[in-house]
C-alpha positions in Angstrom: 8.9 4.6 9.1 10.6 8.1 8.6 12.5 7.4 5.7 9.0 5.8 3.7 7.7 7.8 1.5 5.0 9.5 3.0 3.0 8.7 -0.5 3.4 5.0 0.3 2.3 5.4 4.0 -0.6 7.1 2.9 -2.2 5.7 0.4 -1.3 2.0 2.0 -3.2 2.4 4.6 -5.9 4.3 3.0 -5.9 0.8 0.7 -7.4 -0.9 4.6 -10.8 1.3 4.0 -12.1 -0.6 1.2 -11.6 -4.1 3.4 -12.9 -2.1 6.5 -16.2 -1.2 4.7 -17.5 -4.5 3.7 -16.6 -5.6 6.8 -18.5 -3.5 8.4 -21.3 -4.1 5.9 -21.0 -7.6 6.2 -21.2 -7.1 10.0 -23.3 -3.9 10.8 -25.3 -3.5 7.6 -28.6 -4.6 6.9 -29.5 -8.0 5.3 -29.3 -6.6 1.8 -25.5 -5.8 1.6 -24.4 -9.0 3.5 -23.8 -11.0 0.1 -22.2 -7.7 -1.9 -20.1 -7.1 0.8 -19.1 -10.5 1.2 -18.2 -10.6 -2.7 -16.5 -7.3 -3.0 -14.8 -7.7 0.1 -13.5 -11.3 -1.7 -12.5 -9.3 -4.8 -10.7 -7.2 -3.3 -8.7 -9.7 -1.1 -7.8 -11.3 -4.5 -6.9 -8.2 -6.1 -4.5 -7.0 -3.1 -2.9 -10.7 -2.8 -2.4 -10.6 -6.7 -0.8 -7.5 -6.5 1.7 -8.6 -3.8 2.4 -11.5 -6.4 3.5 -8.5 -9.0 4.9 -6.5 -6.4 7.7 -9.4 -6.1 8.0 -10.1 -9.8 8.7 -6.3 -10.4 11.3 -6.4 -6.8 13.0 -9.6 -8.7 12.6 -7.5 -12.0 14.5 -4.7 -11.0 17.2 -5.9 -8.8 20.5 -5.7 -9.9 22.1 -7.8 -12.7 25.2 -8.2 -10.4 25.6 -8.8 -6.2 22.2 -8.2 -4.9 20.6 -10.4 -7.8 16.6 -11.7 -7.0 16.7 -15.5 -5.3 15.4 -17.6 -8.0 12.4 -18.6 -6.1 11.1 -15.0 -6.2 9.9 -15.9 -9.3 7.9 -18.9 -8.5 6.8 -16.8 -5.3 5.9 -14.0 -7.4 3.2 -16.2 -9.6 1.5 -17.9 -6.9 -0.6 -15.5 -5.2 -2.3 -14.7 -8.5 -2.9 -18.8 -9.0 -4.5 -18.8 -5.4 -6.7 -15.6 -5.8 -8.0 -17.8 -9.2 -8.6 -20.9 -7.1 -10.8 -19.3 -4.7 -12.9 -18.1 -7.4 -13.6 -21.9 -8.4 -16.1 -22.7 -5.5 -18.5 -20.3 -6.5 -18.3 -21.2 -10.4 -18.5 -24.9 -9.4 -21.1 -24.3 -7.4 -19.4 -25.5 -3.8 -19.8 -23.1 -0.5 -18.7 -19.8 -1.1 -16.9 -17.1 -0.2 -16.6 -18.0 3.7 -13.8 -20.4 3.2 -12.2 -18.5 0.2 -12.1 -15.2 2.4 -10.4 -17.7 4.9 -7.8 -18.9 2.4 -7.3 -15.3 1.3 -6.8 -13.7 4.6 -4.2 -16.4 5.2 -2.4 -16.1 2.7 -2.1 -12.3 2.9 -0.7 -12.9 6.5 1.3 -14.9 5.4 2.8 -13.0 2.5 4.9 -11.3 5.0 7.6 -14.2 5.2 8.5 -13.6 1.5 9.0 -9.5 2.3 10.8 -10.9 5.2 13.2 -12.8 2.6 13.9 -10.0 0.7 16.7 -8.9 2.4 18.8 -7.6 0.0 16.2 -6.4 -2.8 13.8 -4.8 -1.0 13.9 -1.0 0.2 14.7 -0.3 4.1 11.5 0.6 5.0 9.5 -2.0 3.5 8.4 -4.2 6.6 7.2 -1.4 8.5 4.3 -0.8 5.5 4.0 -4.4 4.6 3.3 -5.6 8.0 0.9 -3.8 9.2 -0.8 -4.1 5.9 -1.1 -7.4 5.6 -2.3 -8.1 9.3 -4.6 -5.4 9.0 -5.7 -6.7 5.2 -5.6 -10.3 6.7 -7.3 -10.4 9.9 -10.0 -8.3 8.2 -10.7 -10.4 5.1 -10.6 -13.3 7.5 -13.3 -11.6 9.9 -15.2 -11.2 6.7 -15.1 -15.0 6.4 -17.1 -15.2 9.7 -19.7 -12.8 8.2 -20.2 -15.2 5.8 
């Protein structure tokens, strides 16, 4: 972690409090914030997993044209969290039980965003696991605790 920018360190885990806070709402809070902090806490979820998506397109984006070119599937990798965040928004427009299982998807899917980071190898900068793992256990387990507020 010494040679992270201290910037990135920073502000990536200050990017846990919003998570934290409707959790605790969800949780802690009176009845009244149980549903807000249920949906914001789902928002945000989808917002951070999309941005991991662009994250990766920008990583393939910028790597070098020659030697340490992005794997193909980056690409493909790079589009799907956005396509996820969207279908967990389709219970609640259809009608079907949400955001308990959505927040469930979510927070799996931002655990599990870590095996692409882990594949980046040669793209990505030195220091990149130690802020992407903790973030995304931290980011994960506590969207999916929200999901058993829910």
């Amino acid at each position: 972690m010494r040679t992270m920018p201290p910037a990135a360190r920073f502000l990536g885990f200050a990017g846990l409090l919003p998570q934290l806070a409707c959790l605790a709402a969800a949780w802690f809070g009176g009845p009244e914030w149980r549903w807000s902090a249920l949906a914001i806490g789902w928002g945000y979820a989808a917002l951070i997993l999309s941005f991991l998506g662009g994250l990766w397109w920008g990583l393939a984006a910028g790597s070098p044209d020659e030697g340490r070119r992005a794997p193909a599937w980056l690409w493909l990798a790079a589009v799907v969290p956005s396509l996820l965040a969207l279908a967990t928004y389709l219970p609640w427009v259809l009608g079907a039980r949400w955001p308990g299982p959505s927040l469930y998807v979510l927070g799996a899917a931002i655990i599990l965003s870590v095996l692409v980071d882990m594949r980046l190898v040669t793209i990505r900068p030195g220091w990149w696991l130690s802020l992407r793992v903790p973030l995304s256990l931290g980011l994960g387990v506590a969207t999916i605790l929200l999901g058993a507020a829910a």
